[in-house]
MIGUVEX-843169 format. One line per 4 residues: number of its first residue (from 1); their letters; for each residue x, y, z of C-alpha. Coordinates in pm, 1 decimal. Last residue first. Layout:
<atoms>
NUM> a> X:Y:Z; ... $
</atoms>
This chain:
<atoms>
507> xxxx> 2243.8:10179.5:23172.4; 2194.1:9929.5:22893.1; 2256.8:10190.5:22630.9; 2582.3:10331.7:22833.7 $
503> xxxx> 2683.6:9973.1:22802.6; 2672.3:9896.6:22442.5; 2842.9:10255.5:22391.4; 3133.0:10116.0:22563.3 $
499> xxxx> 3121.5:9774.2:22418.4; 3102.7:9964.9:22064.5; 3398.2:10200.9:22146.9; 3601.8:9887.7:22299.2 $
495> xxxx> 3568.4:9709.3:21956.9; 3654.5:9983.9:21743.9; 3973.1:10060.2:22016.4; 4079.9:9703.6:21899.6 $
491> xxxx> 4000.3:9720.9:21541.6; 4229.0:10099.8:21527.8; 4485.7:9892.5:21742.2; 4512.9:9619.0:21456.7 $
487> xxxx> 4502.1:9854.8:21204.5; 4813.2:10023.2:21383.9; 4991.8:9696.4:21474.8; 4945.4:9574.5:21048.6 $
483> xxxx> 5059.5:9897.5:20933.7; 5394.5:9917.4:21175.7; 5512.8:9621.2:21109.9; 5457.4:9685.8:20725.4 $
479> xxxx> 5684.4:9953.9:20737.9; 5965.4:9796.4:20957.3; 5953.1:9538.4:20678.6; 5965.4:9754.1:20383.9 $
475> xxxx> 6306.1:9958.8:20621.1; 6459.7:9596.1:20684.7; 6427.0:9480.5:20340.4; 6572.5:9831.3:20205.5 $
471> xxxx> 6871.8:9788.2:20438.2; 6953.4:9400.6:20394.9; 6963.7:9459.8:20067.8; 7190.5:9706.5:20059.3 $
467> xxxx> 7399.3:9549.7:20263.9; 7416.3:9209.9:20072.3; 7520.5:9375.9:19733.7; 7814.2:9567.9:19983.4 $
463> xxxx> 7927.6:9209.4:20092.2; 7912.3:9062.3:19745.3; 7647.5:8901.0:19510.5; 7764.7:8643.8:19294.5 $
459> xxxx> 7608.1:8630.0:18944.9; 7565.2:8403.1:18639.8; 7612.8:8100.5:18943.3; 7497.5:7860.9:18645.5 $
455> xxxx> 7151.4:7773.3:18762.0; 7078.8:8144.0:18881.9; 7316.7:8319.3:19109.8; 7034.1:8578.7:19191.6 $
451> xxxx> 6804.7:8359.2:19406.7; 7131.7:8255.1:19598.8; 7150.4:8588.5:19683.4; 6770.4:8663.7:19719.5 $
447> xxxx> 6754.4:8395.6:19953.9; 7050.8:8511.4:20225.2; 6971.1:8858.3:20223.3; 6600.8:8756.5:20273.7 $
443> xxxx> 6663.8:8500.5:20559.2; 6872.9:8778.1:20719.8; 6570.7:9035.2:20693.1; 6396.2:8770.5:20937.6 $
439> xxxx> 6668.2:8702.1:21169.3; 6674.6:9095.2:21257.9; 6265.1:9067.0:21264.2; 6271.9:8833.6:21537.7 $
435> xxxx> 6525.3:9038.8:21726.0; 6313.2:8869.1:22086.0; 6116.7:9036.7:22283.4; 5765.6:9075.4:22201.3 $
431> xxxx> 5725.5:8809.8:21887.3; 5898.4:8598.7:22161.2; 5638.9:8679.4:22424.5; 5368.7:8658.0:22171.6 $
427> xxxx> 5458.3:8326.1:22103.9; 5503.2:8233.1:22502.9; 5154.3:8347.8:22592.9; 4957.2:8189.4:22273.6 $
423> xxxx> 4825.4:8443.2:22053.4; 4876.7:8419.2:21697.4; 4775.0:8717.0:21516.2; 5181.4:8737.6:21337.3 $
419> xxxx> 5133.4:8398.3:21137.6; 5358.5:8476.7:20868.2; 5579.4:8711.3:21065.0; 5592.1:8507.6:21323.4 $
415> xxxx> 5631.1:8177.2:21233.6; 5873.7:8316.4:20984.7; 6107.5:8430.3:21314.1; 6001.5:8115.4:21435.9 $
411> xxxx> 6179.8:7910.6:21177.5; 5959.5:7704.3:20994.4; 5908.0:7340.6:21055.9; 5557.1:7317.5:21178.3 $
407> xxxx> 5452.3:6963.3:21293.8; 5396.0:7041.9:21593.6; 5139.5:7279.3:21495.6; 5114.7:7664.8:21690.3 $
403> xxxx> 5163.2:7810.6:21319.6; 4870.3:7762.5:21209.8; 4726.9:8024.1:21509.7; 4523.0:8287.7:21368.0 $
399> xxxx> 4317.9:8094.4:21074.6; 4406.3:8145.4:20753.6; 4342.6:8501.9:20582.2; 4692.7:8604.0:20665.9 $
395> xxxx> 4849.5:8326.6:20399.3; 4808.0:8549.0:20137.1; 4947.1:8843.4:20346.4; 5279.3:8719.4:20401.7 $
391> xxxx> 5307.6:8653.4:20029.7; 5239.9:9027.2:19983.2; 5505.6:9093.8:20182.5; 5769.8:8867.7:20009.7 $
387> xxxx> 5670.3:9053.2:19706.9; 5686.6:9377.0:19862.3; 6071.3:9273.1:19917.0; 6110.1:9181.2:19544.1 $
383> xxxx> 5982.6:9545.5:19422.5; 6208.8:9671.2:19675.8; 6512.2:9518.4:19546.4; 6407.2:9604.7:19198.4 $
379> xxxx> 6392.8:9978.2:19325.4; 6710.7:9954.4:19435.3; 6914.0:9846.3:19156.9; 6783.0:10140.6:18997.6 $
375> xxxx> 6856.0:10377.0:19233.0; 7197.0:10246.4:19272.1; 7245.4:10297.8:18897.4; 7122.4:10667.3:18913.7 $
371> xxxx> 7376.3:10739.5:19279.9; 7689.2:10543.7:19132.9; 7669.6:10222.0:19365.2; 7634.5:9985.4:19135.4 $
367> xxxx> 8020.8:10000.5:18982.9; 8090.2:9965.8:18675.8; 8333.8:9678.0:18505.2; 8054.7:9662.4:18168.9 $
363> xxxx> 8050.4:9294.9:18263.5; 7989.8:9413.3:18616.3; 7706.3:9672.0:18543.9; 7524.8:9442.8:18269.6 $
359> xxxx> 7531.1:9124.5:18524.4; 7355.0:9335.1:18783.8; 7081.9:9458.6:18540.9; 7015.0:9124.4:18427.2 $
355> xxxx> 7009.5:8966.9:18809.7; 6728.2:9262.4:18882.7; 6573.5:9177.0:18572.2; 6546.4:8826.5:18655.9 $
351> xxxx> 6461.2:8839.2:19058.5; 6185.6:9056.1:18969.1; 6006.2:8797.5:18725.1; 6053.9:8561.7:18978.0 $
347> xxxx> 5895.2:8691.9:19256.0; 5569.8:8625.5:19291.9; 5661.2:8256.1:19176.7; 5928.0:8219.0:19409.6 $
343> xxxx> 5631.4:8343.6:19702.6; 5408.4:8054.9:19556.5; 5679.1:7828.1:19525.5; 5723.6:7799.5:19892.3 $
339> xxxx> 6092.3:7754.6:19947.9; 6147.4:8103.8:20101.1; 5899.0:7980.7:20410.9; 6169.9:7790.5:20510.6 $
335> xxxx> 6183.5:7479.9:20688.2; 5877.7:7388.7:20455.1; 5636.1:7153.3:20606.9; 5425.3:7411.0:20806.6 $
331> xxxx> 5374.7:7591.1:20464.4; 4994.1:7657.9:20567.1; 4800.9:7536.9:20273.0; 4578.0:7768.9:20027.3 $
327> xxxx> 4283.2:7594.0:19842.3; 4346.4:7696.6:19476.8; 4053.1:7892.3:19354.9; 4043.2:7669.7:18998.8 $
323> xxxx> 4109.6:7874.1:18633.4; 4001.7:7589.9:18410.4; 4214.6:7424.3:18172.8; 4305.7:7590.6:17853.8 $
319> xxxx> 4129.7:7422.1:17562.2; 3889.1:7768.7:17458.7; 3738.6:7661.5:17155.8; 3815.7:7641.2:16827.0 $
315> xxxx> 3598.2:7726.4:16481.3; 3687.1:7677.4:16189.8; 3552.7:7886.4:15872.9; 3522.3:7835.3:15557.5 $
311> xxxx> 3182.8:7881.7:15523.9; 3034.1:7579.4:15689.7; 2892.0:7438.9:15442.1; 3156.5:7457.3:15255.7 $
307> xxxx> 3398.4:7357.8:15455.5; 3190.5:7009.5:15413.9; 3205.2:6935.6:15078.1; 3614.0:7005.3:15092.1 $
303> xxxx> 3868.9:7307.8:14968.3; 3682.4:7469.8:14727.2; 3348.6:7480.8:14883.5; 3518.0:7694.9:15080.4 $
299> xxxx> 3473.3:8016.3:14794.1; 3641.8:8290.4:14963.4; 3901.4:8392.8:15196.9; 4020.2:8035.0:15289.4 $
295> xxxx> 4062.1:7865.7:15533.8; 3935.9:8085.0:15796.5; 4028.9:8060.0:16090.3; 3763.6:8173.5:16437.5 $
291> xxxx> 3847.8:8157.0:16800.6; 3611.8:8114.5:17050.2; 3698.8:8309.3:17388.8; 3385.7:8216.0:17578.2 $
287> xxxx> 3109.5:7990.1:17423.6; 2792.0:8009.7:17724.0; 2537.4:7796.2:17701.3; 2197.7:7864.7:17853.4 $
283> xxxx> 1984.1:7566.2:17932.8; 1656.1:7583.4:17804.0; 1376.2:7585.4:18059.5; 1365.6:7991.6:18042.1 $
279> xxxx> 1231.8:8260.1:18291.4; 1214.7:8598.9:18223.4; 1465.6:8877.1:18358.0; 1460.9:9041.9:18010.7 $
275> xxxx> 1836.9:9010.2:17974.7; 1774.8:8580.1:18043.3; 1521.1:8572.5:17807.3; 1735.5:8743.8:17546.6 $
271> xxxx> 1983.5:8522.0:17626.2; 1763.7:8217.4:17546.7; 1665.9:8335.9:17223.2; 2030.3:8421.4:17085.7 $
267> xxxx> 2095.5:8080.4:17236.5; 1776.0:7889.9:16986.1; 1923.8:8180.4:16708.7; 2249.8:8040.0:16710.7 $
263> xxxx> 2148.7:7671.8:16683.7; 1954.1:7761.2:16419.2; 2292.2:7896.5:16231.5; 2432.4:7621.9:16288.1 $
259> xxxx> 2736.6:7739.8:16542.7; 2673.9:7469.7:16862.3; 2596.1:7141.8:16762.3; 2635.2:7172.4:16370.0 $
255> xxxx> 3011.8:7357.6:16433.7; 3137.9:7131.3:16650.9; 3059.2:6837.1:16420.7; 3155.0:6960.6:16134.6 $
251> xxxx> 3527.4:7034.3:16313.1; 3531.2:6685.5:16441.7; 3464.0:6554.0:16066.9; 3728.9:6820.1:15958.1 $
247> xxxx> 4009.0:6664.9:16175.4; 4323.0:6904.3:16039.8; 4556.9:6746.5:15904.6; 4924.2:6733.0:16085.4 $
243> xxxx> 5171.6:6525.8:15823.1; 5427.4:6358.9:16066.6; 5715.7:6234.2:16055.6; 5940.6:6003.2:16242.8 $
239> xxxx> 6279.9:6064.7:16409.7; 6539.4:5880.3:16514.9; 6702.8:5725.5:16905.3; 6370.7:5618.8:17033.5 $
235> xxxx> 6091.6:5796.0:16817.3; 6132.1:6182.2:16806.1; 5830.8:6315.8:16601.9; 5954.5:6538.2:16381.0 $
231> xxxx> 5696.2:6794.4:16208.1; 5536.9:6846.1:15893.2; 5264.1:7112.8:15815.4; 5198.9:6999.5:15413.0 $
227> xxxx> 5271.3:7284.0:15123.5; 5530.0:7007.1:15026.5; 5271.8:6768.9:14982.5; 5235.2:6423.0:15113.5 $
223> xxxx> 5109.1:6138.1:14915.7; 4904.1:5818.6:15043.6; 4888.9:5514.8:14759.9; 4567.8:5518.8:14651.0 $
219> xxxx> 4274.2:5325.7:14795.5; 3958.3:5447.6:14613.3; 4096.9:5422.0:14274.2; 4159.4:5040.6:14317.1 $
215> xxxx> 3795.1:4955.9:14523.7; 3631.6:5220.7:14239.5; 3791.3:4999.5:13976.3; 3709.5:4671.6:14103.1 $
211> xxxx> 3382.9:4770.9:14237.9; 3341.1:4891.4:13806.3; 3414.7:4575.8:13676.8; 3257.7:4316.6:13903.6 $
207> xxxx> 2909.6:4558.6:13861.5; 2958.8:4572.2:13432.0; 3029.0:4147.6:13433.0; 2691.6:4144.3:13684.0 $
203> xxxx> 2444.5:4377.7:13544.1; 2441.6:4708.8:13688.2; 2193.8:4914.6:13877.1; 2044.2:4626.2:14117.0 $
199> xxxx> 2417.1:4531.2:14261.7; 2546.3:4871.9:14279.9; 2508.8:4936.4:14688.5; 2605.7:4560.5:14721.3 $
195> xxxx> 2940.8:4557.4:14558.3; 3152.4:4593.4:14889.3; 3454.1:4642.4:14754.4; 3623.6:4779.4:15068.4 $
191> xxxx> 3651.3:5189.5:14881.8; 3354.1:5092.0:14741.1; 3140.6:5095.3:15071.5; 3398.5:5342.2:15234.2 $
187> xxxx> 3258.5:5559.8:14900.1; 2875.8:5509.0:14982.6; 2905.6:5663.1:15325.8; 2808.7:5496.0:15659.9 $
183> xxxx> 2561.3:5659.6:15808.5; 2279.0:5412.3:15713.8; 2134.3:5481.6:15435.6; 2412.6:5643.3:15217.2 $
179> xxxx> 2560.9:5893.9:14984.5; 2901.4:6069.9:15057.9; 3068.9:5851.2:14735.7; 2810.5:6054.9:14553.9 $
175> xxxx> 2867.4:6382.1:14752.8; 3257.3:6330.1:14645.8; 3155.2:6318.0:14266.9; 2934.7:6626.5:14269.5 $
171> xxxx> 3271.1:6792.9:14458.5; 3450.7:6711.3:14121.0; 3462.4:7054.3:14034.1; 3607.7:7154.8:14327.3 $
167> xxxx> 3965.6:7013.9:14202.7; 4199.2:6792.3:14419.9; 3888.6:6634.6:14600.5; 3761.3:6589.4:14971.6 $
163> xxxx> 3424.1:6465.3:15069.2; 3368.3:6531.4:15413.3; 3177.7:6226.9:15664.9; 2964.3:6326.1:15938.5 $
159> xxxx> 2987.2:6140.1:16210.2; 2750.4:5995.9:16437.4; 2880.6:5841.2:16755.6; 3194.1:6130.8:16765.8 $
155> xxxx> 3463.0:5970.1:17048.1; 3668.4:5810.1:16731.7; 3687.5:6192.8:16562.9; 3847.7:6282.2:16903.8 $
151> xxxx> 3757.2:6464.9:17177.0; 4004.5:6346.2:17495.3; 3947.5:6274.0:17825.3; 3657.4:5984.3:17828.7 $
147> xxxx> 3916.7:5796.3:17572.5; 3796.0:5605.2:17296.9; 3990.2:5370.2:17094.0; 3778.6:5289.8:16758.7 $
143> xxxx> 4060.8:5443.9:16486.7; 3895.5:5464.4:16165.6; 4004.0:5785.5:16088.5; 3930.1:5845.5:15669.6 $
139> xxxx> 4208.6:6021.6:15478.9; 4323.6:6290.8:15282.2; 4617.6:6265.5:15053.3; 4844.3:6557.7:14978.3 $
135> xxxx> 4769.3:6826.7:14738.6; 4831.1:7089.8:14910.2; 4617.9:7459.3:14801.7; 4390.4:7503.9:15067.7 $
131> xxxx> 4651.5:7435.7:15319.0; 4613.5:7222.2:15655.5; 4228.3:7243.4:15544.2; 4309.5:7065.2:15206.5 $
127> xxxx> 4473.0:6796.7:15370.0; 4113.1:6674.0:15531.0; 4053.4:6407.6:15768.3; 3739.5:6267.5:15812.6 $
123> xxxx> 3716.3:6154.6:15446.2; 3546.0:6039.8:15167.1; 3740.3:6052.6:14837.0; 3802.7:6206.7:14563.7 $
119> xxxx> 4189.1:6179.3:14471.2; 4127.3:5971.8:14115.5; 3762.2:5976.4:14105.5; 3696.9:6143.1:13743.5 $
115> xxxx> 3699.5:5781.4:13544.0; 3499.1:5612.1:13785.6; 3271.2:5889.6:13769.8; 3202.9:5850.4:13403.8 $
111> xxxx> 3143.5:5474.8:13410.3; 2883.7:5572.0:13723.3; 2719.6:5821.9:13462.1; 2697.7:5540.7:13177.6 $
107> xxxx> 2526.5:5298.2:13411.3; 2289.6:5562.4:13574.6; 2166.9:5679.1:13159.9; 2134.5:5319.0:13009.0 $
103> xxxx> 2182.2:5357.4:12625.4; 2563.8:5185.8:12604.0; 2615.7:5085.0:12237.6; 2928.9:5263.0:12160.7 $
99> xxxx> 3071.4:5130.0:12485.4; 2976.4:4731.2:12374.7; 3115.5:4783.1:12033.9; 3413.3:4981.7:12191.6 $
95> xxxx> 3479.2:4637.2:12401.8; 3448.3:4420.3:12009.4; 3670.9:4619.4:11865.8; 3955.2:4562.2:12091.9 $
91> xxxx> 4176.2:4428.9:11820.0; 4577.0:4402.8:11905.8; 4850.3:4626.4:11961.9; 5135.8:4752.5:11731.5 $
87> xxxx> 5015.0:4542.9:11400.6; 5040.4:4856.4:11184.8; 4706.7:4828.5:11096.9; 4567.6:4763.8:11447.1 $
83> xxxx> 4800.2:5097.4:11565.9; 4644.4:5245.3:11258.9; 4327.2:5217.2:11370.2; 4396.8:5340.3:11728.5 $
79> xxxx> 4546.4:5647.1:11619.2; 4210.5:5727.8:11386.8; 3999.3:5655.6:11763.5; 4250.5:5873.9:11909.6 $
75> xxxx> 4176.4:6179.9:11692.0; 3777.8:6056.6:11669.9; 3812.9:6140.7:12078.2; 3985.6:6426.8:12106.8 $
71> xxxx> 3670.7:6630.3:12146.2; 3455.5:6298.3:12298.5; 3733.2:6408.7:12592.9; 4047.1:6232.6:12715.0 $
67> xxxx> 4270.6:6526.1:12670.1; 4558.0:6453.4:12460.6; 4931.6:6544.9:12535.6; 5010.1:6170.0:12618.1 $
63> xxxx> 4849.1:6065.3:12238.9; 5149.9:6320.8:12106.3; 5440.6:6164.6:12314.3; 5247.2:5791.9:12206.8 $
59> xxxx> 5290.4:5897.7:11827.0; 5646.5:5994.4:11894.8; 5728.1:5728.5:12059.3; 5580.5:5460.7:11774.6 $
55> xxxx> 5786.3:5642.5:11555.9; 6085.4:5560.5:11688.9; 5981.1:5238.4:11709.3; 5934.3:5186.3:11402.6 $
51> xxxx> 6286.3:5263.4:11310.4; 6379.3:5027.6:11606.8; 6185.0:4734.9:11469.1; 6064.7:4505.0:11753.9 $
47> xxxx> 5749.3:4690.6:11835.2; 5532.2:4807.8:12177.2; 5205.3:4896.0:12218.1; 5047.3:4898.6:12545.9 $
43> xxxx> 4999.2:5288.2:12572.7; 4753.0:5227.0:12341.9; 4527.6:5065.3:12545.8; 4519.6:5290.6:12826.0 $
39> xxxx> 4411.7:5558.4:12574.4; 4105.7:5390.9:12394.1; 3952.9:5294.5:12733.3; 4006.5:5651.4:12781.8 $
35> xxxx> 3835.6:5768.5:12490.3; 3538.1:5513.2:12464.1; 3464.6:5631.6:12847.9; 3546.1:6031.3:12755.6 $
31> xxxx> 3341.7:6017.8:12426.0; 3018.5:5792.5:12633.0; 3054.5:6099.1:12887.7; 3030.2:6343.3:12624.6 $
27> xxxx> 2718.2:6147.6:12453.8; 2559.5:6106.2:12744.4; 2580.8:6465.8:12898.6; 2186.8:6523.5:12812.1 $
23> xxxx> 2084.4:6336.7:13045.8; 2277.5:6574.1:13334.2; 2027.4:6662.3:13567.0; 2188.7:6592.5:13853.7 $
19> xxxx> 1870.2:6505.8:14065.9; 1886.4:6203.1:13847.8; 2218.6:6099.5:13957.4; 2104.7:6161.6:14331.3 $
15> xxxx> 1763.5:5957.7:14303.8; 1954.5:5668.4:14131.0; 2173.8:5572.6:14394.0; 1941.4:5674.1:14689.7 $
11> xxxx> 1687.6:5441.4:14520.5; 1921.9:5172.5:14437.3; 2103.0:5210.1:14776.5; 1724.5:5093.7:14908.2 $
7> xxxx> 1527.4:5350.6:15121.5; 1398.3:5277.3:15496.4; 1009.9:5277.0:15425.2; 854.4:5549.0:15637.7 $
3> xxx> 676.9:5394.8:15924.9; 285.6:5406.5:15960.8; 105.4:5650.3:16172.0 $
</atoms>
């Protein structure tokens, strides 16, 4: 099967003006050329003679209020003639000759669009998406650093150019410049000077003319907006900003590999398959927490080429990183098991409101102890205390016996009630004898008083603070003591029920 012909930018060129349909615009486009051409060379005339001058102003004031149209056209065409009478500018008859006298259909359009391009351009970056009504500039990322880590419009290998414009009607105008054959669009073409994709539409003096003007229209000095996001960048010892536009090339691109509408129906397929309990080749994606903005709350096409396509709509995905099962350490290098961040993280929230609550009773000069602020106060405490509990029982589904390292710093009073299945003679002897649980509610007293000082000392507990929080830790404690000795004897008197009945079914 033979090889389609790759088309020429003369048949791309020509195809899309044609498929415009607008022959029988010639005459208005012709009036706005001849009109405009008219206009910047009026604004050239000066005089000498300050009466005339004076005049002169008044007539440019009037010219400045014109629209450049085949409308106003015989209006500025009168001006023009008695500018040459009056000897204010010179002759340019024989240029409007040449206009006048323009037949060819493609060469009179691409005059036209040269005259409509100011602020169309193609883009990867759009203003217009920041805020559908800023007119700031967009602009085209030509940034080639790559980074495996990060998407960026530089990582895309085909992108898909938008076509931005300050007024939707010119959005035929920014699917010209969006033409090409190669993936790169006609307008980065101009936008360089590159005169090739005009070369076999327009004679030589017309081509050198026009790439001129679309190479000086196509790279305006950039403009922010006031309805622009800013922000302050902090750059050594000032500050540098920054206009935030959204990357609409990267946004195209997310949205034609995995929300085109045939792209929806492919997964809408697959799942399907998968509810059925039928096999499927296809790989099933899953999209979760996708987040949807719209930019605006009807007619995109307004705001780029592009967001039009796509509805309006943006879609982002879920950047946070992924929730890993942490692999859980024994704290043997800590030489206190109240420096492990996990149990300061349980915590923390507790430790806050209980400090809050403290600071609003002494800078109100109250006492804690009145029976309904004690109780409060109290329950905090014990909210704090089950936290250190439930720490304790993260670490109890490692391995009996952690602790029996010799490189474990903790104090054995921790050892033990961290690592309290451990069964080495003399650790059980000491978890048997000695006030291991006395030291223990110490520790506590001692953390969750400088726990409460916060960075600035806010708070300093006192003697009575410290006693009743050495009383409710003690009491949780005593508690959980007491759980973990009678599950353990339930398991043990399991075990000896089954060897039992094990036995009488030997017998």
């Amino acid at each position: 099967m033979p090889t389609e012909a790759k088309k020429s930018w003369r048949d791309v060129i020509i195809q899309y003006i044609d498929d415009l349909g607008e022959q029988n615009k010639i005459d208005k486009m012709k009036g706005a050329i001849t009109a405009t051409v008219l206009f910047n060379h009026l604004v050239t005339a000066k005089t000498d003679d300050t009466k005339q001058n004076k005049a002169l102003q008044k007539e440019l004031n009037k010219l400045n209020r014109m629209s450049l149209n085949e409308r106003s056209l015989p209006e500025i065409e009168k001006m023009y003639q008695d500018f040459i009478d009056k000897e204010l500018i010179t002759s340019i008859d024989d240029t409007l000759d040449k206009l006048r006298s323009m037949t060819d259909y493609h060469q009179i359009w691409l005059r036209y669009a040269l005259l409509q391009i100011d602020y169309v351009t193609p883009a990867t970056h759009v203003a217009k998406l920041t805020h559908s009504s800023s007119g700031g500039s967009s602009i085209m990322d030509e940034v080639d650093d790559v980074k495996a880590e990060y998407l960026t419009t530089s990582s895309l290998v085909n992108i898909t150019y938008d076509g931005a414009y300050p007024n939707a009607s010119l959005s035929k105008i920014a699917k010209f410049l969006l033409l090409t054959i190669d993936g790169t669009p006609l307008g980065k073409l101009l936008r360089a000077g590159n005169s090739e994709p005009l070369q076999n539409i327009l004679k030589e003096d017309e081509l050198n003319e026009l790439i001129t003007g679309f190479k000086s229209k196509l790279n305006p000095k950039p403009k922010a907006d006031s309805l622009a996001k800013q922000v302050y960048y902090p750059v050594d010892d000032d500050y540098h900003l920054l206009v935030v536009l959204k990357p609409s090339s990267l946004i195209q691109a997310i949205y034609d590999n995995y929300f085109f509408k045939d792209i929806r129906k492919e997964r809408d397929k697959i799942y399907k398959q998968k509810e059925k309990g039928k096999y499927s080749a296809d790989i099933l994606q899953s999209l979760p927490n996708v987040v949807t903005l719209a930019t605006v709350m009807s007619q995109p096409q307004n705001v780029s080429v592009n967001n039009g396509s796509r509805g309006g709509n943006i879609r982002l995905f879920n950047s946070a990183p992924p929730v890993w099962q942490s692999q859980l350490n024994p704290p043997i290098k800590l030489k206190s098991m109240f420096n492990a961040r996990l149990l300061n993280r349980y915590a923390y929230d507790n430790i806050v409101a209980l400090r809050k609550m403290l600071m609003t009773f002494e800078n109100a000069d109250i006492s804690f102890k009145d029976p309904n602020r004690l109780k409060g106060v109290s329950n905090w405490v014990k909210a704090i205390a089950h936290n250190v509990i439930d720490y304790s029982q993260t670490l109890a589904i490692l391995p009996a016996g952690w602790s029996n390292d010799t490189g474990c710093n903790l104090p054995i009073a921790q050892q033990i009630f961290l690592d309290f299945d451990r069964k080495d003679d003399e650790f059980v002897k000491l978890k048997q004898q000695s006030d291991w649980q006395g030291q223990l509610v110490k520790d506590f007293v001692v953390w969750l008083n400088k726990a409460l000082k916060g960075k600035n000392n806010e708070f300093i507990a006192s003697s009575e603070h410290s006693r009743v929080w050495r009383d409710i830790f003690a009491n949780i404690l005593r508690e959980h003591i007491e759980v973990i000795n009678a599950d353990s004897s339930d398991w043990q008197n399991g075990q000896n029920n089954d060897s039992s009945m094990q036995q009488e079914a030997t017998v």
